[in-house]
C-alpha positions, 0 to 999 in steps of 0.5 A: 234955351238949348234950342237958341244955344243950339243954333247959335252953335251952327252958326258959328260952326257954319261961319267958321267953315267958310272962312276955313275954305279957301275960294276956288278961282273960275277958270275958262272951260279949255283950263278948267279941262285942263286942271281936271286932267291934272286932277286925274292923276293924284290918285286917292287916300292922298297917295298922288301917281307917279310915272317914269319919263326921259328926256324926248329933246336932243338940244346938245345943251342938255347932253348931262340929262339924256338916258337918265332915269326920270320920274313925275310925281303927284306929290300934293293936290289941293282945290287950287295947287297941285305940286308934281315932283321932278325926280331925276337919276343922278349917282352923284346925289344921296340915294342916286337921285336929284330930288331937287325940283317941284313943278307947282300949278296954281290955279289964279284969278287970271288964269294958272300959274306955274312955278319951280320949287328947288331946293338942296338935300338939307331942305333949304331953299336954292339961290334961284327958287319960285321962277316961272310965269301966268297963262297968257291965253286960255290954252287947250285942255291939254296944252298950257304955256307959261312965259317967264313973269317979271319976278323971275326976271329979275331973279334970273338978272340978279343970278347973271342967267340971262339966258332964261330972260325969254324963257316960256315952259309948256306943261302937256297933259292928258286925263288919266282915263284917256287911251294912252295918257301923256305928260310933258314938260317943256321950255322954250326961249323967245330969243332963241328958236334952237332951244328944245328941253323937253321931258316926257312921261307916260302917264299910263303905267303907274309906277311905286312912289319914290320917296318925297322931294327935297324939302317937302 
């Protein structure tokens, strides 16, 4: 009887485990290499790496951001998100810093996905929140480009930003391990070949963690 009891128990704990975890999408091998890469930088006892960055573009739209301080964070890693907080120097915000943006990579049964997590001091949601877009292509395994998708479409049109109506950002990464590892940030528009905003990081010198981004 303790034996049945016994096993009856395992199985129960063993169904439990596989409803509990989460299936992990396949993924082809240039993003698979990529998601590794990205994987390289969360560090370990749940301590992501954080890396200072500025901006590398000289679109005069973008003049607010140049020589301004500039963190990427690996604030939250899981077998299928990886969420990396955009810090940016700022002496209007509390503390000097806008800790406002969360850069979110998932992985998806197509592909990856990107989306921008804003969010006020308080920790509530922004009017314009979750924007971003899926892989088209497989990428390489240290480029990926994400063109706007038809949710943040109508975001943007309902927000009267249709400027970013074509917008495409591009994350580039490499392995941590790698001889001078890079990260970047990018967007792009399709109707507009002038638009550059770009940030870039080096992913090489580990800096102290700041504290977490608004919201999280």
């Amino acid at each position: 009887m303790i034996r049945k009891t016994l096993i009856a128990t395992a199985l129960v704990l063993s169904v439990s485990a596989c409803v509990s975890t989460p299936e992990i999408p396949a993924l082809s091998a240039s993003q698979e290499a990529y998601w590794d890469a990205l994987e390289s930088h969360c560090g370990s006892n749940g301590v992501g790496r954080a890396y200072s960055g500025e901006l590398a573009s000289s679109d005069p739209r973008d003049a607010d951001w140049a020589g301004k301080r500039m963190v990427a964070h690996w604030a939250e890693c899981s077998g299928t998100r990886i969420a990396i907080a955009f810090h940016v120097e700022d002496p209007s915000e509390p503390g000097g810093w806008n800790r406002s943006r969360t850069w979110l990579i998932t992985r998806t049964a197509d592909g990856l996905r990107l989306k921008h997590d804003h969010r006020h001091a308080d920790g509530s949601e922004d009017a314009v929140t979750q924007y971003g877009g899926d892989t088209l292509s497989t990428g390489t395994a240290s480029v990926q480009d994400f063109p706007v998708d038809a949710y943040s479409i109508a975001l943007f049109e309902r927000e009267g930003l249709d400027a970013s109506l074509t917008n495409v950002w591009r994350v580039e990464v490499s392995s941590g391990d790698a001889r001078a590892p890079r990260f970047a940030y990018q967007l792009t528009r399709r109707n507009d070949p002038t638009r550059l905003f770009r940030v870039e990081f080096d992913a090489g010198d580990d800096i102290t963690p700041p504290p977490p981004a608004w919201g999280w």
